[in-house]
NUKOL-660298 format. One record per residue (C-alpha): y negated, z, x; residue number from 1; residue in one letter. Coordinates in pm, whole numbers. Example, Ala and Ser with C-alpha at 12.3 -4.5 7.8 and 13.67 -1.06 7.14 Angstrom:
residues 2
((450,780,1230),1,"a"),
((106,714,1367),2,"s"),
//
This chain:
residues 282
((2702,-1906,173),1,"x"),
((2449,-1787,404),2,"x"),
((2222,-1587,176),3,"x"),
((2595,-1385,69),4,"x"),
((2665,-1314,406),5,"x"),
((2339,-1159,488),6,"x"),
((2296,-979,123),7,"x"),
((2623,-825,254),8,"x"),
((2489,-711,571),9,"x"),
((2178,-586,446),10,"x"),
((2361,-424,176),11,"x"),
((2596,-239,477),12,"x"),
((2318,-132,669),13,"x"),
((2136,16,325),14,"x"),
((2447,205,280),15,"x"),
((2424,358,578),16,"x"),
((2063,403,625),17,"x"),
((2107,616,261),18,"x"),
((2382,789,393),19,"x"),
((2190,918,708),20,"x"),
((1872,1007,532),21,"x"),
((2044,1175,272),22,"x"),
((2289,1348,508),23,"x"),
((2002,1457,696),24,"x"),
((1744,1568,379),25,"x"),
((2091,1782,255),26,"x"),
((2079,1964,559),27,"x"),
((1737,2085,547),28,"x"),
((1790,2152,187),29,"x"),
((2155,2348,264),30,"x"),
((2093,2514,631),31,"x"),
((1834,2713,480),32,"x"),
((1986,2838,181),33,"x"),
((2339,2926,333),34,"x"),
((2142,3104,596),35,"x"),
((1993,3314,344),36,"x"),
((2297,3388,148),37,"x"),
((2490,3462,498),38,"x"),
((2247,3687,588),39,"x"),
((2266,3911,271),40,"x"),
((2578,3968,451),41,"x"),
((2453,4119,743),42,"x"),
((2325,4487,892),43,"x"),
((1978,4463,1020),44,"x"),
((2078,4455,1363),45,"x"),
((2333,4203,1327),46,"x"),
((2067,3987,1164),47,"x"),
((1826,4022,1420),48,"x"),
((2113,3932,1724),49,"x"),
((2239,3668,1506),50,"x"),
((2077,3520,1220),51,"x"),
((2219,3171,1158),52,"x"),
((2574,3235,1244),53,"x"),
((2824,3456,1045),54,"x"),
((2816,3811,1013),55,"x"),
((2992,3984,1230),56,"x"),
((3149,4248,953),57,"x"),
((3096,4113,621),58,"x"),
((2884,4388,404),59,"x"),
((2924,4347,86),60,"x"),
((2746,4676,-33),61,"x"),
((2421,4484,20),62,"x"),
((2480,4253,-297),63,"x"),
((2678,4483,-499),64,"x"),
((2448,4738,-493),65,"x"),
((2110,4499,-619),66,"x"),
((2359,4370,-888),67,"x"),
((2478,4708,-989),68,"x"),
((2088,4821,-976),69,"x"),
((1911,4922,-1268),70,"x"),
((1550,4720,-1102),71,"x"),
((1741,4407,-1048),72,"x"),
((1855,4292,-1418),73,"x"),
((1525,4461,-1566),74,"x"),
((1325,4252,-1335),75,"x"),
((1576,3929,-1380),76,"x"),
((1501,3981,-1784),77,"x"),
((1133,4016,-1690),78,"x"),
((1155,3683,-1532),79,"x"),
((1366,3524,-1782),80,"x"),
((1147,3616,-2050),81,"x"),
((798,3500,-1879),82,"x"),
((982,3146,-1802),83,"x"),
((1151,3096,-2110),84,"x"),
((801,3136,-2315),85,"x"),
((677,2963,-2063),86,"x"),
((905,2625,-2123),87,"x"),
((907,2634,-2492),88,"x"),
((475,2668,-2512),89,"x"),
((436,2416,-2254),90,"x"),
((713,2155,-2382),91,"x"),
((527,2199,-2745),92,"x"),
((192,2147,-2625),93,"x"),
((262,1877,-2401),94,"x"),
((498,1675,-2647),95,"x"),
((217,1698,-2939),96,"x"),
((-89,1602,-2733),97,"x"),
((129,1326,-2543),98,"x"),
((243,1171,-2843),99,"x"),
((-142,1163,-2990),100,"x"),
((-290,1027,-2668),101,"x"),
((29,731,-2672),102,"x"),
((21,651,-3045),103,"x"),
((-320,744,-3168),104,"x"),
((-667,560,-3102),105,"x"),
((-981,796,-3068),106,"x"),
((-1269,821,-2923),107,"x"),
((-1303,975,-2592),108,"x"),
((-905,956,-2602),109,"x"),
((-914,854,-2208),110,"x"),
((-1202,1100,-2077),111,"x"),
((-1000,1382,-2224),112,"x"),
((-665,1268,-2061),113,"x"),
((-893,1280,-1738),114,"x"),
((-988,1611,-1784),115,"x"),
((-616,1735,-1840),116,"x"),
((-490,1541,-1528),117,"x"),
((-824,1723,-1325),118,"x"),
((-598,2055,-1324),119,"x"),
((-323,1867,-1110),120,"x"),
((-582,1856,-829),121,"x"),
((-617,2218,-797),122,"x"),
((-365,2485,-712),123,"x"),
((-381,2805,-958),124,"x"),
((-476,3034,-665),125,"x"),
((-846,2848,-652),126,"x"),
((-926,2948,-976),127,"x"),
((-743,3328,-986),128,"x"),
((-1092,3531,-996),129,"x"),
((-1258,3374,-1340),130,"x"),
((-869,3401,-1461),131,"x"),
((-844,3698,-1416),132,"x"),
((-1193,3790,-1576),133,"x"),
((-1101,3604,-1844),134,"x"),
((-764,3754,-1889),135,"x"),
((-947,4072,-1849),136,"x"),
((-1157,4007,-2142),137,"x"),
((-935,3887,-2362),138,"x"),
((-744,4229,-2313),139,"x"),
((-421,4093,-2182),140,"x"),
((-405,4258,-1798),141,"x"),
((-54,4410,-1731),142,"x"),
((124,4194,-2005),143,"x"),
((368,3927,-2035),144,"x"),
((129,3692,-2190),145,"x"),
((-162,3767,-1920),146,"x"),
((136,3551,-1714),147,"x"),
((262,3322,-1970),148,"x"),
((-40,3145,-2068),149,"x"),
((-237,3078,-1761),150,"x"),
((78,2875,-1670),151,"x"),
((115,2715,-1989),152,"x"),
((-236,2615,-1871),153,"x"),
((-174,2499,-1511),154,"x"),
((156,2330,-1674),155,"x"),
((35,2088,-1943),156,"x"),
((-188,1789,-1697),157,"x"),
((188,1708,-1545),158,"x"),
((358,1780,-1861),159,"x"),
((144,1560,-2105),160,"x"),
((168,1243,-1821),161,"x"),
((558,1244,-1855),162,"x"),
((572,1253,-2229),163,"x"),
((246,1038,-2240),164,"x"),
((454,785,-2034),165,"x"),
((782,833,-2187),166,"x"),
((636,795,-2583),167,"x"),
((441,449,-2458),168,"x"),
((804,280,-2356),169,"x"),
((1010,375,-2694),170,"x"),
((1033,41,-2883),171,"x"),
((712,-78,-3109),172,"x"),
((947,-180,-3335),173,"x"),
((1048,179,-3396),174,"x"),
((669,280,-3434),175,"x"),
((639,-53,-3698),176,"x"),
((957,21,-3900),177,"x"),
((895,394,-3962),178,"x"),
((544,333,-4069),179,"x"),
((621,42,-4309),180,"x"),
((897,293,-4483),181,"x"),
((619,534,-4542),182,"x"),
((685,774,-4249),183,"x"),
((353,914,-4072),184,"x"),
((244,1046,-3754),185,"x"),
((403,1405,-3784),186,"x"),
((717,1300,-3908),187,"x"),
((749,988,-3652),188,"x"),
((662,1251,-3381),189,"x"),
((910,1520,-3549),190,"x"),
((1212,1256,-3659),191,"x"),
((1229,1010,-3411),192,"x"),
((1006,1032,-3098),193,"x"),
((1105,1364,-3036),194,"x"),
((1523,1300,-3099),195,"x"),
((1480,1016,-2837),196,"x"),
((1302,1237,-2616),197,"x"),
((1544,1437,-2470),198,"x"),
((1553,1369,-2078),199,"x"),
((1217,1363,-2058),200,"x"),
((1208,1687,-2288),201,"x"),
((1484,1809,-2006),202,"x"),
((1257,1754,-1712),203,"x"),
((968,1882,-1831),204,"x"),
((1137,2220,-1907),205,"x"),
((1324,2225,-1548),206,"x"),
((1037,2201,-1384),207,"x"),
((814,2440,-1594),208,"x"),
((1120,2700,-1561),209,"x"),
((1111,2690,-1193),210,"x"),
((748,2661,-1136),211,"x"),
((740,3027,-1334),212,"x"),
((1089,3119,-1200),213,"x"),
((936,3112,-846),214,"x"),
((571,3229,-935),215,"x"),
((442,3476,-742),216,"x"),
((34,3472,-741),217,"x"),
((-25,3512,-1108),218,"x"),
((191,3819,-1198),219,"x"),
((87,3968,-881),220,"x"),
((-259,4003,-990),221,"x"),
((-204,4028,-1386),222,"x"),
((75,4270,-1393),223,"x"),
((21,4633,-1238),224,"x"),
((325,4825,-1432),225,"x"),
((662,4793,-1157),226,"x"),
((870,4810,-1551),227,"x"),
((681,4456,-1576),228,"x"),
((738,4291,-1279),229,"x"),
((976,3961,-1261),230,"x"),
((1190,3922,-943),231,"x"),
((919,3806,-689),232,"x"),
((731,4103,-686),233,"x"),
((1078,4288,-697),234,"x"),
((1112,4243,-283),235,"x"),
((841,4413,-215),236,"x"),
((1058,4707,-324),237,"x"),
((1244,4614,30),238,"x"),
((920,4689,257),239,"x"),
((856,4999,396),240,"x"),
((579,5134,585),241,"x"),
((724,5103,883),242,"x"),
((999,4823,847),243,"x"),
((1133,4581,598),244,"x"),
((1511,4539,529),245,"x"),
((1548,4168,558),246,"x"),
((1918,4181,469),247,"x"),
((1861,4321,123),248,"x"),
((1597,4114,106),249,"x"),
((1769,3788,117),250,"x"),
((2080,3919,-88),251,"x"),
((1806,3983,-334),252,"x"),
((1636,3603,-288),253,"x"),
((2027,3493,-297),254,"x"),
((2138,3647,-635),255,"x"),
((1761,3528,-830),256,"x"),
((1754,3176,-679),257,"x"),
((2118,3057,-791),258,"x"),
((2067,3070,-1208),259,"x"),
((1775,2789,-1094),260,"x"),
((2067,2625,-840),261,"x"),
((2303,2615,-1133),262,"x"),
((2028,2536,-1400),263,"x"),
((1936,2213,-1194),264,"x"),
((2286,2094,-1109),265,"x"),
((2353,2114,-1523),266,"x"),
((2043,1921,-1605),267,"x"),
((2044,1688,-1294),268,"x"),
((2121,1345,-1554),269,"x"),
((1877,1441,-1810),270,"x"),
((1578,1514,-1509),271,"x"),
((1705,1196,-1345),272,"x"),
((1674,959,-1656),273,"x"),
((1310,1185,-1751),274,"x"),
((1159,1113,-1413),275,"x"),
((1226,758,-1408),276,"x"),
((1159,633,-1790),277,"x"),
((877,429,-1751),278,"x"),
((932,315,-1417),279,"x"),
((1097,-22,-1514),280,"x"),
((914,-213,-1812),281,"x"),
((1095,-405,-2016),282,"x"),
//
């Protein structure tokens, strides 16, 4: 009787320990984004007299006019294109070499998984100047793929763990059956690792998306042509040389951020169940 009572009180107190932190993590998370979009609202004086309350004349030329622009959609395609590459490369790599290193014995199979996990210790601007020689070299400066494939790069250590960890907890018995009916590697890996895989494919392509969604660094210094440019380098079109119009600048931020928003909220289950496969063994 005793041990229900208190694993009802701890269980009260849990609830509303969760409901505090998570109350409070929300409003970092919330305060800073409905700033932004409110202030895509504002003039540029009204922003600077009041920029976390609401505007006091709603101007709604400031969005209409980046989504009726020309340089917005060209530069959201830009970015589309770059991240979508991006996700499918990165998700193929990753699944194949995950599923070798988890099924397949070799030698050397754990100093190479090292040296893939060695790039999550080291952000991509330390290593930007032999990129970019290298890039230079292989003649793709100002291009799409000069972008694409130095984050494929910087994407597979963290995308080869997750798969890694999520091929080692499918069943045995799978791996067992399919060989004894004559099934090998390529079509274990192609019919029935990669059907199960789908959360942890999920993840992996959420996070690849945003991590090129939001880059900034790379096609800054691989891209010169403005045609070229996806929507980071796009606010830069908001500076001037004497001043910088911070209300079209976060309408801008506002309008490129929500298709990740919406994106996320869609795949929330699937990144849920990816990032925690693994965690429980049984």
């Amino acid at each position: 009787m005793t041990d229900t009572t208190t694993e009802v009180r701890m269980t009260a107190g849990t609830r509303v320990y969760l409901y505090v932190s998570l109350s409070l993590v929300a409003a970092l998370v919330l305060v800073p984004l409905l700033t932004t979009a409110l202030g895509g609202f504002k003039s540029l004086g009204d922003l600077r007299i009041n920029p976390f309350g609401l505007p006091s004349g709603w101007i709604w030329s400031n969005y209409t006019d980046i989504l009726f622009g020309e340089r917005y959609w060209r530069q959201m395609t830009n970015s589309l294109f770059i991240a979508v590459m991006t996700v499918f490369l990165t998700v193929v790599v990753s699944a194949m070499a995950a599923f070798t290193f988890a099924h397949v014995k070799f030698f050397g199979s754990g100093q190479l998984m090292n040296y893939f996990l060695v790039g999550l210790m080291f952000p991509v601007a330390t290593a930007i100047l032999p990129l970019f020689i290298r890039i230079r070299d292989l003649g793709l400066l100002d291009s799409y793929w000069g972008v694409i494939l130095p984050q494929v790069a910087f994407g597979l250590g963290m995308s080869i763990l997750l798969f890694r960890n999520y091929f080692r907890n499918l069943p045995d018995e799978l791996f067992q059956a399919a060989f004894v009916d004559g099934c090998g590697y390529i079509r274990f890996f192609w019919y029935v690792s990669l059907p199960l895989s789908r959360p942890i494919v999920a993840t992996v392509s959420i996070v690849t998306f945003v991590n090129s969604w939001n880059s900034y660094i790379l096609p800054l210094i691989m891209l010169n042509t403005e045609t070229k440019y996806p929507w980071p380098l796009g606010i830069m079109v908001y500076r001037g040389e004497f001043g910088t119009e911070w209300q079209l600048v976060l309408a801008f931020i506002t309008l490129t951020i929500l298709p990740t928003v919406i994106v996320f909220f869609l795949a929330q289950k699937h990144i849920i169940a990816g990032l925690t496969a693994g965690a429980v063994k049984s």
